[in-house]
Structure formats: structure tokens, C-alpha cells
C-alpha positions as CSV (number, residue, x, y, z in Angstrom):
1,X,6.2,12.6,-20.7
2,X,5.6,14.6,-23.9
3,X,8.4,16.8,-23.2
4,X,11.1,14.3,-22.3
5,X,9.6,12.3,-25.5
6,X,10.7,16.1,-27.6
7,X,13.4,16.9,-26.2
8,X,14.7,13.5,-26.9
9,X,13.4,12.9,-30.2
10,X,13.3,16.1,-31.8
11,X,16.4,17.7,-29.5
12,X,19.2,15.9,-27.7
13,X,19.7,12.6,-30.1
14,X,18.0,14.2,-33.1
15,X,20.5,17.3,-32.7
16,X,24.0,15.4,-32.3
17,X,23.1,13.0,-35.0
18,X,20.7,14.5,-37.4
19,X,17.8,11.5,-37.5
20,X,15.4,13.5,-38.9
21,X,16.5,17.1,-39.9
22,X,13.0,18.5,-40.3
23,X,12.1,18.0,-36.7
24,X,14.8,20.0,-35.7
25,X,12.4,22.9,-35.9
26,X,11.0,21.9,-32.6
27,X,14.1,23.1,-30.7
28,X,12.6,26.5,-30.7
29,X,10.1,24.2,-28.0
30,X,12.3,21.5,-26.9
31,X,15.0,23.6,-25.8
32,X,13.3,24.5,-23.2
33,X,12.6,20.3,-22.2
34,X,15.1,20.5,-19.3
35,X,12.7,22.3,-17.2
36,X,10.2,19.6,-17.0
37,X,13.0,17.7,-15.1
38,X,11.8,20.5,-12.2
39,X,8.3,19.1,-12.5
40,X,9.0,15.9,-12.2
41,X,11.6,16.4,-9.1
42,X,8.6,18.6,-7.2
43,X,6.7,16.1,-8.0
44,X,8.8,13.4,-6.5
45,X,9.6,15.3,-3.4
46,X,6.4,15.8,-2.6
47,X,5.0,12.4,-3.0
48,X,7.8,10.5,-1.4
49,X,7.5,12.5,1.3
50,X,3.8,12.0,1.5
51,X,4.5,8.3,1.4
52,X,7.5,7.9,3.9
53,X,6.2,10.5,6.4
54,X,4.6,7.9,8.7
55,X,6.8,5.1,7.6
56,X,9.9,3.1,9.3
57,X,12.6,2.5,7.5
58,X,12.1,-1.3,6.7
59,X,8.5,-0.1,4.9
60,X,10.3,2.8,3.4
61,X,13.1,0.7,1.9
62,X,11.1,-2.3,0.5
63,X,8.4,0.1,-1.0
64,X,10.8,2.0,-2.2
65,X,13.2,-0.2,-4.0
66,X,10.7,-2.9,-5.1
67,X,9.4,0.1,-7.5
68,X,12.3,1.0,-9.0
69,X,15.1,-1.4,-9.3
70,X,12.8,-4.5,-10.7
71,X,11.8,-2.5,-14.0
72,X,15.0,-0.6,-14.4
73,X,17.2,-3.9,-14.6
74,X,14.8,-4.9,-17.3
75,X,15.6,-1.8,-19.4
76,X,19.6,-1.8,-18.6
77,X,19.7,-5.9,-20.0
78,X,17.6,-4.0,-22.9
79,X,20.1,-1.7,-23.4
80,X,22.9,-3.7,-23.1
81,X,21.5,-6.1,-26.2
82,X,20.1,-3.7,-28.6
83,X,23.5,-2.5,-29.9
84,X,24.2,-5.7,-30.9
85,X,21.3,-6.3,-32.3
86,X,20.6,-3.2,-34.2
87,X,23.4,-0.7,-35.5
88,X,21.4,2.4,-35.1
89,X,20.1,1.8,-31.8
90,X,21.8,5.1,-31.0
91,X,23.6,3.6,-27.9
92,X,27.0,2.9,-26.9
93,X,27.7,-1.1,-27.2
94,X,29.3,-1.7,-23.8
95,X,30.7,-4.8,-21.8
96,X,29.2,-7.2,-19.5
97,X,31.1,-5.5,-16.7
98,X,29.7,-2.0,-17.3
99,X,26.3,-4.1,-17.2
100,X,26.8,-5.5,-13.8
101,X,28.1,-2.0,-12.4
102,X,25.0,-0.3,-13.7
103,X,22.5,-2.9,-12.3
104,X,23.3,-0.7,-9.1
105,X,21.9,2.9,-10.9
106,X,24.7,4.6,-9.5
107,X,27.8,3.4,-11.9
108,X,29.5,7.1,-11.9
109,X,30.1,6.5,-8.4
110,X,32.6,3.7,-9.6
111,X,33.8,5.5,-12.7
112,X,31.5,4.2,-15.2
113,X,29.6,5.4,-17.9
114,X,25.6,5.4,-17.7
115,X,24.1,2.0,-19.9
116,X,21.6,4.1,-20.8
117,X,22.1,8.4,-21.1
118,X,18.8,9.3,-19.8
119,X,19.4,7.5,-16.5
120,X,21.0,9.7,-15.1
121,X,18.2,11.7,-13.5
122,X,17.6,7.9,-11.9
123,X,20.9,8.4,-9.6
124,X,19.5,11.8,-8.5
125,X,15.9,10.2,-7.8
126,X,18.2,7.1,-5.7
127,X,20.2,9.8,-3.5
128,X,17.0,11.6,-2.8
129,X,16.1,8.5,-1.1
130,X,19.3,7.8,0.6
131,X,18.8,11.3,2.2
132,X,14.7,10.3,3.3
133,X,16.1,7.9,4.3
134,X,18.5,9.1,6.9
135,X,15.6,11.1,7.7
136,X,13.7,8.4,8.9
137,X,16.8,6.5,10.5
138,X,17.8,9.6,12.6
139,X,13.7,10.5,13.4
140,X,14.8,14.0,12.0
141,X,10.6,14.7,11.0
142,X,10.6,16.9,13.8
143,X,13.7,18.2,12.4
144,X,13.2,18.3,9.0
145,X,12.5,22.3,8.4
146,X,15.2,23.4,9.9
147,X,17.4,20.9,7.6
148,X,15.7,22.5,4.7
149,X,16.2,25.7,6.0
150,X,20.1,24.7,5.9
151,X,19.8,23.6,2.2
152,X,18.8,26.7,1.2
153,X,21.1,28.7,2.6
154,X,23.7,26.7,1.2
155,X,21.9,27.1,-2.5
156,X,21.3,30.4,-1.7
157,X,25.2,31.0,-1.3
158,X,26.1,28.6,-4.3
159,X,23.5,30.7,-6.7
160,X,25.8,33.5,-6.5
161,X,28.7,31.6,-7.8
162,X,26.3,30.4,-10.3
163,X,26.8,26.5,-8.8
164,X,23.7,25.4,-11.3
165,X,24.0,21.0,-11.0
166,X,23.2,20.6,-7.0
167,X,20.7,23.8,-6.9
168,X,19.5,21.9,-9.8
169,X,18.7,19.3,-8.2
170,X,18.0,20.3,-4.3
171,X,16.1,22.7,-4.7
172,X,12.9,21.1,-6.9
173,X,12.8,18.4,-4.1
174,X,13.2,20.8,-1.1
175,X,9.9,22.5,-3.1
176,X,8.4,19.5,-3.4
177,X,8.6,18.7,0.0
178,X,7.3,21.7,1.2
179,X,4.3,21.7,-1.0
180,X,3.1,18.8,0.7
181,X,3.8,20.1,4.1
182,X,1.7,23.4,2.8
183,X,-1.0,20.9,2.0
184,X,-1.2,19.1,5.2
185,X,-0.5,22.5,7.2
186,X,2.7,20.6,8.8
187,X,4.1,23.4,10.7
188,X,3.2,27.3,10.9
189,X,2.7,28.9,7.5
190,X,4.7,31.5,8.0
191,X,8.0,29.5,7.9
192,X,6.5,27.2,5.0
193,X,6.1,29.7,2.8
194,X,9.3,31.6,3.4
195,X,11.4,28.7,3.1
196,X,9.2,28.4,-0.4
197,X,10.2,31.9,-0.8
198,X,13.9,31.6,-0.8
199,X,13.4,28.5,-2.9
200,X,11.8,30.0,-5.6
201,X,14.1,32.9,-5.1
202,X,17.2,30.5,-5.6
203,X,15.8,29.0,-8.5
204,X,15.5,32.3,-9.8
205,X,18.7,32.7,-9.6
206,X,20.1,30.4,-11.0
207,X,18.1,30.9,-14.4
208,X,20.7,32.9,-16.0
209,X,23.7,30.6,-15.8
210,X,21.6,27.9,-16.7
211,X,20.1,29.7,-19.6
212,X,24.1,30.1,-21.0
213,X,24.5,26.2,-20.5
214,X,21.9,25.8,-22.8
215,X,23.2,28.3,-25.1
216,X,26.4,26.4,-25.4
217,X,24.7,23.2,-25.8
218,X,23.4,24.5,-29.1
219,X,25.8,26.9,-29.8
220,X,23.0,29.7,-30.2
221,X,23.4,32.8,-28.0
222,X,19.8,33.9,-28.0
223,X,17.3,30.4,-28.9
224,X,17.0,30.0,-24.6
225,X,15.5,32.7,-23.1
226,X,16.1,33.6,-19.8
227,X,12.2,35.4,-19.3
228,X,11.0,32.1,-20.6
229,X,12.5,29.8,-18.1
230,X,11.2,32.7,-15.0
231,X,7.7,32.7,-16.4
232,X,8.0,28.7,-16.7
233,X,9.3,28.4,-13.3
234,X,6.8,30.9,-12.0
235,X,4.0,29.1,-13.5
236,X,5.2,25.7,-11.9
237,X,5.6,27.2,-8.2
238,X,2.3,28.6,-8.7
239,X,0.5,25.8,-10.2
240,X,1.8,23.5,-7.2
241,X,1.4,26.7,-4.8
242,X,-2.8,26.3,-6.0
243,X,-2.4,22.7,-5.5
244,X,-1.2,22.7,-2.1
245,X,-3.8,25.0,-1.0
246,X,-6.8,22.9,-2.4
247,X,-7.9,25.9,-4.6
248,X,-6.8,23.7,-8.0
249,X,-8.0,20.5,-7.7
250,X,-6.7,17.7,-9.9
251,X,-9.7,15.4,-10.7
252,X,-8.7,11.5,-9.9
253,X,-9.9,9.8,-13.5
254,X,-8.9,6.5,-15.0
255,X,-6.8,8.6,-17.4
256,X,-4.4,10.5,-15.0
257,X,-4.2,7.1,-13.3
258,X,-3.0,5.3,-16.6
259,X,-0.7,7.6,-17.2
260,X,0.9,7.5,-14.2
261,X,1.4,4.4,-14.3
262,X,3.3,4.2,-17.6
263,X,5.2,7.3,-16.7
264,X,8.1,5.1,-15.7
265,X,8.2,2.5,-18.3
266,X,8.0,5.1,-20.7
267,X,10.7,7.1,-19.4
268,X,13.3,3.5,-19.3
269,X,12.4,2.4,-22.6
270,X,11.3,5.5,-24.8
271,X,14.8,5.9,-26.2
272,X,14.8,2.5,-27.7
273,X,12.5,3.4,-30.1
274,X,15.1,5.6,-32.1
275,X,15.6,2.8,-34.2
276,X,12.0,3.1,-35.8
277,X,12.6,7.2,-35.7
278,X,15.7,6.1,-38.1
279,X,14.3,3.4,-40.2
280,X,10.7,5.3,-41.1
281,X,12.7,8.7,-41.3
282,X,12.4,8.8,-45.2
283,X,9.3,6.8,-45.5
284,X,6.6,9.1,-43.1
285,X,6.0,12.5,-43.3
286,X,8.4,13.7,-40.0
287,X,5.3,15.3,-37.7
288,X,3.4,12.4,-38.4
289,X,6.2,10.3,-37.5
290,X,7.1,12.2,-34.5
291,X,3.6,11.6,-33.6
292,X,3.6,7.6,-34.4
293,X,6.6,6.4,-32.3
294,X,5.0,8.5,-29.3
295,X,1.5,6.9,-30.2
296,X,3.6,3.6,-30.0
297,X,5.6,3.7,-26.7
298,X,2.6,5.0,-25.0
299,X,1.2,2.0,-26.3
300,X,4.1,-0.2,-25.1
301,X,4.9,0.9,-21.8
302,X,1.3,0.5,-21.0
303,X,1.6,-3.3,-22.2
304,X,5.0,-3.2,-20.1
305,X,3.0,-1.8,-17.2
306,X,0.8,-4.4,-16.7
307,X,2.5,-7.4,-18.2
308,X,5.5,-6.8,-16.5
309,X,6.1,-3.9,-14.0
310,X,3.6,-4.6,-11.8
311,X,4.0,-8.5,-11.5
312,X,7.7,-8.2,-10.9
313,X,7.5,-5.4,-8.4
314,X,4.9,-7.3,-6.6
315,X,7.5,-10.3,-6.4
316,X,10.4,-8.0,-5.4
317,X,8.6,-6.7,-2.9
318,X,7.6,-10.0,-1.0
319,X,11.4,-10.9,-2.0
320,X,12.6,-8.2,-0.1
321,X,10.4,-8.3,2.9
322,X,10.8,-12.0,3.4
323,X,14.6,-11.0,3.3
324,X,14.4,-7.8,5.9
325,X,12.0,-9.8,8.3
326,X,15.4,-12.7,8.0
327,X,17.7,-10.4,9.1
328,X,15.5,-8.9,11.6
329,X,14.9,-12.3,13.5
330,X,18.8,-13.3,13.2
331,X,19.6,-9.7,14.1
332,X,17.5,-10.6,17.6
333,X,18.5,-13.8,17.9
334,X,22.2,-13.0,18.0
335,X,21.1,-9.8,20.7
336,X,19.2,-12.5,23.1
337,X,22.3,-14.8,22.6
338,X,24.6,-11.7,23.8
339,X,21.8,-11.5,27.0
């Protein structure tokens, strides 16, 4: 969370529009942000597979979508209104159209801008999904290594053509995936751990062009270093390689759970506190303010975490399982009629 919080707050926003200049020293740190959106791909990969692997596609769906979508209209009606509300909410003031279209979390797939610029990673989470999914709907478990095996053949040929956005994107999933079958010893080792292999292997590869994005992005040949983002990556495979193997174990405490919880109400509504970034910006000393506002939406999306993510997803998901059980019973009824 800390790194999305810099690299929004002291990089991305703070670097296009110059909030507060002095924190732009933190881009010697926060430049290097984008790599946490590895972690938290692995992360998802592994847990949704963890979570779907014994699931049908009705549980899958409801569990799925009652988790996400509830919350995340919330913070798209938040977006839409704070523009017109406050002039340096730092977002784009859009139409009630552009609302509607991004109530689905997919609106580039109708030629829409995002409500919100950070939701983008969202989309990637939702087609992630779609393709578990599919899995589930095609009983392709028994399949499924084989289909990774195909993936990474496919980023292992892109990588050379230095494809970065789908390697990007497949190939911290694919890891997480297989770092939960590591754990649970889901097929021979062997073929776990070189299908890991290759995936560390493509992710390697892929560091270079990716560290010349980033270069452009800031229009400074040498602040990304390509050794950095190896040894980062390196340390993340291995870190999740120890986890997998029960030889780090990650102690279950009230803490960790708290802030998993607020993990995704902080990461739909963190951006909305730039106005307070902008108003205090000559007022607080600028590491001490950098430090408030995260203080404060910590603070907040815990309140939003209990007040109103988890009664809302509760609700969606009885909405949606009183609706699939519907269509289920018609769906038979019309089959017996047909008999």
C-alpha cells in the first residue's frame, strides 16, 4: 500500500503537476513503485486460485463479484462528484455517460476513458477472472499446467520483441498461480518449478525495455536501474519461493488481517485525498505531510471497511445468489418443459 501511496503522491500526480516540489526527491524511491504492481498480481493469482480451485462457477462468480464491484461503484460515483465539488481534485470532470460505462470496470473496451486513472490495474484484475473462470467452466484444473506452459511460451517469444504490457501482466499471475500449486504440491515439482523457471526467466527479460519506459516517463536516462528491478524481482520470486515451501512463515496477527482488509479501500479512494496534499502543501512541513494524508486514508479506509465494504458486499452477495439460484430454477423449468 505504501508504495502505491509514493508513487502516487510523491511520483505520478506529484511529477505532472508539481503539488509539492520537495517530495519530488522521493522519485529516486518511487520510480521504482511500478514493481509492487508484480506483488500484488502474485499475490492475486495465487489466492484466487487458492479460492476458486474447488469452486463451481456459480460460487466462483458471486464470491467473486460481490467483492469487487459493490465498493468500486462507490468510489467511481466519488469520482464522478469531486470535480465538481473541488477544483483541485486532480481529476478529469466527466459526464454522466462516461459514469454509467465505467460502472462496468472495463470502459476502454467501449472507447472510454478510466473515471478514475488508477483503475486501471482493476480491468487487468476483472480479465484474470474472466480467464479462472473459463477454467472452471471448461473443468480445465486437470489441464491447467499445460495452459500455463502455453503462456509462457508465448511471453517467452514476445520478451524478445520486448512486448512489456501482456508479459506485464501474465506473467505475475501465472507466478502466482504456481506458487500456490508449489505449496499444495499440485503436480510433480519438477514441472512446477520449471515452468517457475521460465517465468522468472521472462520476467527477466523483459526488465530492460521496461526500465527504458520508465526512463521516458521521466525523461532521465539513468534514475531506473535495470540491476535494481532484477534484484527487486529476484527478491519477490524468492520471498514467495520461501513461502510456498513453508520455510517463511507469515504469522496470522490482527494487524496483517487489518490491513488486508483496507487494502482495497485504500487503493479506490487514496487518490482522493490530493486535495488535502494541495491545500496543506504550504502550511506542513512536506515529509510530515506526506506522512499525515497516509496516517489519514489508512484511517479512512478502515472506517470505509467496516462501515461500508463489508455490509454492502454482504448484501450483494445474497443479491446475487438469490438472482443465480432464479435463473437456475427457470433455466430447469424451461429444460423439464422441453421433456
Amino acid at each position: 500500500m505504501f508504495m502505491v501511496f509514493l508513487a502516487h503522491y510523491t511520483d505520478t500526480f506529484n511529477y505532472i503537476y508539481k503539488i509539492v516540489p520537495a517530495n519530488l526527491k522521493w522519485l529516486k524511491v518511487s520510480c521504482y513503485a511500478p514493481l509492487a504492481l508484480i506483488v500484488f498480481f502474485i499475490v492475486s493469482g495465487y489466492v484466487v486460485t487458492m479460492t476458486s480451485l474447488k469452486r463451481d462457477i456459480k460460487e466462483f462468480t458471486i464470491t467473486r463479484l460481490s467483492r469487487i464491484y459493490p465498493l468500486f461503484w462507490v468510489s467511481c460515483i466519488v469520482a464522478f462528484i469531486l470535480p465538481r465539488l473541488i477544483s483541485h481534485s486532480y481529476l478529469a470532470y466527466t459526464s454522466s455517460k462516461i459514469l454509467l460505462v465505467n460502472l462496468t470496470m472495463i470502459p476502454s473496451v467501449f472507447g472510454y476513458q478510466m473515471i478514475n486513472p488508477v483503475f486501471h490495474t482493476l480491468a487487468i484484475e476483472l480479465f484474470f477472472y474472466i480467464f479462472i473462470g473459463l477454467i472452471i467452466i471448461f473443468k480445465l484444473w486437470n489441464r491447467i499446467i499445460p495452459i500455463i506452459a502455453i503462456l509462457l511460451l508465448y511471453c517467452l517469444f514476445t520478451a524478445y520483441q520486448q512486448v512489456i504490457s501482456l508479459n506485464f501482466v501474465v506473467l505475475p499471475f501465472t507466478a502466482g498461480m504456481l506458487f500456490f500449486f508449489i505449496s499444495v504440491n499440485y503436480t510433480e515439482k519438477w514441472k512446477l518449478y520449471t515452468l517457475l523457471a521460465l517465468n522468472f526467466f521472462c520476467q527477466i527479460a523483459i526488465t530492460k525495455p521496461l526500465q527504458k519506459q520508465l526512463c521516458q516517463f521521466y525523461k532521465e536516462p539513468e534514475i531506473v536501474s535495470t540491476w535494481m528491478i532484477v534484484t527487486l524481482i529476484f527478491l519477490c520470486y524468492g520471498v514467495f519461493t520461501l513461502v510456498a515451501n513453508r520455510k517463511l512463515h507469515i504469522e496470522s496477527r490482527p494487524l496483517y488481517k487489518t490491513l488486508g482488509e483496507v487494502a482495497y479501500p485504500f487503493y479506490l479512494f487514496h487518490i482522493y485525498f490530493l486535495c488535502f496534499y494541495w491545500y496543506f502543501r504550504d502550511k506542513i512541513q512536506p515529509d510530515l505531510l506526506l506522512f499525515l494524508v497516509f496516517m489519514a486514508i489508512i484511517s479512512v479506509s478502515w472506517l470505509i471497511n467496516i462501515i461500508l465494504e463489508k455490509p454492502i458486499s454482504k448484501i450483494a452477495h445474497q443479491v446475487l445468489t438469490v438472482t443465480f439460484n432464479y435463473i437456475i430454477k427457470k433455466k430447469e423449468v424451461y429444460e423439464n418443459r422441453k421433456l
